[in-house]
N, C-alpha and C positions, 0 to 999 in steps of 0.2 A: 284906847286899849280895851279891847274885846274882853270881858271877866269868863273864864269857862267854869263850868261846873261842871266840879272834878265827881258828883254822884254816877252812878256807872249806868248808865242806858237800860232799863227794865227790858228795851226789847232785844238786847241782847243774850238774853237768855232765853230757852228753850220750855217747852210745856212743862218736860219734865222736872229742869232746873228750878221753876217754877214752884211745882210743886213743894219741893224741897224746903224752900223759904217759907213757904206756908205751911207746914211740917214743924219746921223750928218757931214759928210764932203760935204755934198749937191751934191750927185754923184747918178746917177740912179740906181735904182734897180737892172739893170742888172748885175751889175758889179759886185756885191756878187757872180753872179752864173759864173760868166767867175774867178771869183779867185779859188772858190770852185772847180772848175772844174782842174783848175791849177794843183792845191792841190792834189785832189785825183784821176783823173784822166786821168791827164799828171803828176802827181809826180812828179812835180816842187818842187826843192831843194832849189830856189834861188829866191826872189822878181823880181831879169834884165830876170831870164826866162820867165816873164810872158808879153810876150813883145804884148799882144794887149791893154797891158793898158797905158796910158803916163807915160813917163820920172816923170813927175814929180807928178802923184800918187805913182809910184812903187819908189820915195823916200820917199814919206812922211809914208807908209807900212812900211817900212824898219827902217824908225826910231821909230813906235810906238811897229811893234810887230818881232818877229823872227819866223823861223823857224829850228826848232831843231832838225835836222837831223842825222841820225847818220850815220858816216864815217868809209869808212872801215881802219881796222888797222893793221891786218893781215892775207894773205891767206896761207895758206895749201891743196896742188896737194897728193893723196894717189895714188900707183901704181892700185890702182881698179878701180880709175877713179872720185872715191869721192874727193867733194872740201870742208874745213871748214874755214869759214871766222870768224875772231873777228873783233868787230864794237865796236869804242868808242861812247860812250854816251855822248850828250851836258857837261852832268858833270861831263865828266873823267870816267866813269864807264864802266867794261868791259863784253861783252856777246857775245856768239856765235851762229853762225848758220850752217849747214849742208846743200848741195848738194848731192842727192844721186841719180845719174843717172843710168839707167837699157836701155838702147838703144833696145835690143832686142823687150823689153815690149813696146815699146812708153811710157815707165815711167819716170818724170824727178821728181824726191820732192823736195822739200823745208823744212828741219826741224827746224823749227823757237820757240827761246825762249819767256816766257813770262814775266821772273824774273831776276833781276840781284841777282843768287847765289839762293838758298833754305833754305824753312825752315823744310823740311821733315827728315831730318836726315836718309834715309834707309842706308843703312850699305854697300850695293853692287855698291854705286852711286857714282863718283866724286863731282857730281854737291852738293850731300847730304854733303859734308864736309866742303862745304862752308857756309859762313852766310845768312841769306836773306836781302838782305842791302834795297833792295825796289823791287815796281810792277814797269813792264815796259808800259807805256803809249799807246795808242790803234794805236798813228802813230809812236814810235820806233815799234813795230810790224808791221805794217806797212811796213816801209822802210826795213826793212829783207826782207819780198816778192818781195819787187821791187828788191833790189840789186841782192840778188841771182836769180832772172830770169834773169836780166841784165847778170849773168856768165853764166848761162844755155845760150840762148842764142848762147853768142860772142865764149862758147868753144864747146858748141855740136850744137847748128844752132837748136836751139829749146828750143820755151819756157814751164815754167813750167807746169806739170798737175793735180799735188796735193802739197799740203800745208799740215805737221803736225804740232800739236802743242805739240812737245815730244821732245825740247832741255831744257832750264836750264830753273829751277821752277816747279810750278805748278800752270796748268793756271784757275782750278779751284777755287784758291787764288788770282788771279787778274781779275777776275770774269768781271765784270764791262768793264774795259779795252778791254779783248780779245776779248769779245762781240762784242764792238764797234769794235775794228779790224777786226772783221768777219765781218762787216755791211759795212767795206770802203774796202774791198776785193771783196764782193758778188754783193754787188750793183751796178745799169745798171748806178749812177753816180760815181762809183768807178771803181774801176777795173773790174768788173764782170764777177767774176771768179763761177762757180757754188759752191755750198755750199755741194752737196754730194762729190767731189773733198777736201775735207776738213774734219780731220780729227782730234778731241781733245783728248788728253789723259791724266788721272787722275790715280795719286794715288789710289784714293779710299776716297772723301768726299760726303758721300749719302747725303747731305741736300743740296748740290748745282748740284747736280747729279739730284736730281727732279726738283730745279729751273728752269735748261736746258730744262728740260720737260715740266715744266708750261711753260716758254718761247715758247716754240713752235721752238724753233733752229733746223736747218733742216742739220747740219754737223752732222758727225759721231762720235761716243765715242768710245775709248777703255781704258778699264779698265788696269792699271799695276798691275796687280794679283801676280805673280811670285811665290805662293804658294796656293796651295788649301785647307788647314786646318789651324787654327786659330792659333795654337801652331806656328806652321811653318813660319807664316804670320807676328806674331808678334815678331819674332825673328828676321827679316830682315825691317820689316816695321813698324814703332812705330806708325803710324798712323793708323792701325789696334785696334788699343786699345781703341779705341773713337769710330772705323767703322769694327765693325766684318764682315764676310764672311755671315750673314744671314742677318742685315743691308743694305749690298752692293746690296746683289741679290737683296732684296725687291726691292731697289732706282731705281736699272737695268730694272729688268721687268715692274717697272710704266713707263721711260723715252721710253720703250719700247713701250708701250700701250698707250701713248700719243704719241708719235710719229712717229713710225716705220722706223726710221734710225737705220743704220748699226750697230751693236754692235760687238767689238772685245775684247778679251781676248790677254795681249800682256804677255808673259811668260820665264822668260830669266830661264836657265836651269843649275842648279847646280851642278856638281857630286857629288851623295851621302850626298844630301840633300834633292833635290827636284824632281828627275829625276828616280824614282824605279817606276814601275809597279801600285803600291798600290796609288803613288803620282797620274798617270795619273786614275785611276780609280776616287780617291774623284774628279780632275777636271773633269771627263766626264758628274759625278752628277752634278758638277754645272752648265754643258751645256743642261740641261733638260729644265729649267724652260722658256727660250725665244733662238730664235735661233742668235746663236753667233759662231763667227770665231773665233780661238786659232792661234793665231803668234805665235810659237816657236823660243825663240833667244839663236842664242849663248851666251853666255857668255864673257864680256871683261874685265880681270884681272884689277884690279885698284891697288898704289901703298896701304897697310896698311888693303887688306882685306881680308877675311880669305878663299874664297872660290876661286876654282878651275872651270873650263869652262867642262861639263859634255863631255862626249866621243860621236861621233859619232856614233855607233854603238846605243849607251842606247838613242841617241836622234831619231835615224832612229824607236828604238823596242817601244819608247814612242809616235811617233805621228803613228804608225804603229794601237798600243792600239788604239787610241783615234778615230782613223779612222775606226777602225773595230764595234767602239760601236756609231758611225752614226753622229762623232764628224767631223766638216769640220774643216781642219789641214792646217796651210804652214808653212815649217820651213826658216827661212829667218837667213843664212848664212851672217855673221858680214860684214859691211861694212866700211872702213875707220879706219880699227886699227891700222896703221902704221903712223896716224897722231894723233890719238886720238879723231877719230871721230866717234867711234861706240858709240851704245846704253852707257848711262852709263860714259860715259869718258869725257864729258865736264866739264871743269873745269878753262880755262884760262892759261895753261900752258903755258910756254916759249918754 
């Protein structure tokens, strides 16, 4: 039995809440913004690391509030060079994140979850077979960035240069949350990491899909499409049934038109489902309406599902189409399936 500590999370409160507490303890102003600073941009895990404040502030913090950090619990080495860590959560709960280093590129990612488990149910997903037990709070995301740049880093001597948010969940269901983690990543008193470096990925919910828009969020969306006709779509993705393929595009082109950040199409390839000629021609249509990138993925078998990882060959003649009819293409070859760290495979295995 996991014991929680019921003290309330320090980084749940804001500069100025902050302050306040230092206010009632008759401590200067400043001292909110040297904790804050601690917090989010030394990613101070521990009240004794904050050591310009006294001994005996940084007890009387320690007894009123915590910091809930999350530790790591497990890592996995892929022979490609990919690393997947599991992190326990304050309360016993488990979730993973992704390293996906590209050296050539100067690419290091970070594929960072938002949820502990899902509630999308798609049928091609590990992560889909689990429950949604809850959202993951804005600094458990957070402390994903920080750690896995910590392994970037200590095993390739370089830190990270993109952040997605396309491990377990969907982050446009813990809305709120990711935002705020996007805001203590980007931020010149955060981390400040640039925000086009960042990239969210959805299912497909158009009403929070405009939110982003009305927000004014200056990270990048890609869509998980993984079929271009509504029959198709709703066969693999049940969440298509509330957000069809004419819904989606409309959300698409306004987040567009408010914003003009990057839009991608992330596309995992089926044999002989999704992956015929006819399949790449509907999506070429749906690359008309605003300009968007097409990610073609392989495919990563999961135990209990019924589809096969399409040939290369049909995946070479499919981005080949899409390229010929003035579609920008990259097929991005599976990373990390020998731990279970591809697209798809997250799940908490042992």
């Amino acid at each position: 039995m996991i014991s929680v500590n019921t003290k309330k999370d320090i980084r749940q409160l804001s500069q100025a809440e902050l302050e306040e507490v230092f206010k009632e303890l008759g401590e200067p102003k400043f001292r909110a913004r040297q904790v804050y600073e601690w917090l989010w941009k030394k990613s101070a895990f521990s009240f004794d690391a904050m050591t310009n404040l006294s001994k005996q502030l940084r007890q009387h913090l320690s007894e009123h509030f915590a910091i809930n950090a999350i530790a790591i619990d497990k890592v996995q080495h892929s022979l490609d060079g990919t690393i997947k860590s599991r992190f326990r959560l304050y309360d016993g709960h488990l979730i993973e994140s992704v390293l996906i280093p590209v050296p050539d590129e100067n690419r290091f990612t970070a594929c960072v979850s938002s949820q502990v488990g899902c509630s999308l149910s798609c049928t091609f997903c590990a992560t889909g077979r689990m429950k949604r037990i809850r959202n993951l709070d804005a600094a458990e995301i957070y402390d994903q960035v920080v750690l896995v740049n910590q392994q970037s880093i200590e095993v390739f001597g370089h830190p990270l240069t993109n952040i997605v948010y396309m491990g377990m969940g969907e982050p446009l269901l813990a809305y709120s949350n990711v935002l705020k983690s996007i805001e203590h990543l980007t931020s010149p008193e955060g981390l400040n990491m640039s925000p086009r470096r960042i990239t969210v990925s959805t299912a497909g919910i158009a009403k929070m899909i405009r939110k982003l828009a009305d927000d004014q969020s200056k990270v990048n969306l890609a869509l998980s499409l993984h079929a271009a006709d509504d029959e198709k779509r709703n066969q693999i993705m049940p969440i298509n049934e509330q957000n069809n393929l004419e819904v989606l595009m409309d959300a698409l082109e306004y987040f567009y038109r408010q914003t003009k950040n990057r839009l991608s199409f992330e596309y995992i390839a089926f044999q002989n489902f999704n992956d015929s000629l006819a399949d790449a021609a509907n999506l070429a249509r749906l690359c008309k309406r605003f300009p968007v990138r097409v990610n073609i993925i392989e495919y990563n078998p999961i135990d209990g599902a019924p589809f096969l990882k399409s040939s290369e060959n049909r995946i070479d003649d499919f981005a080949s189409y899409l390229r010929n009819h003035g579609v920008m293409v990259t097929v991005r070859r599976s990373r990390g399936k020998d731990i279970d760290a591809a697209c798809g495979q997250l799940a908490n295995k042992e």
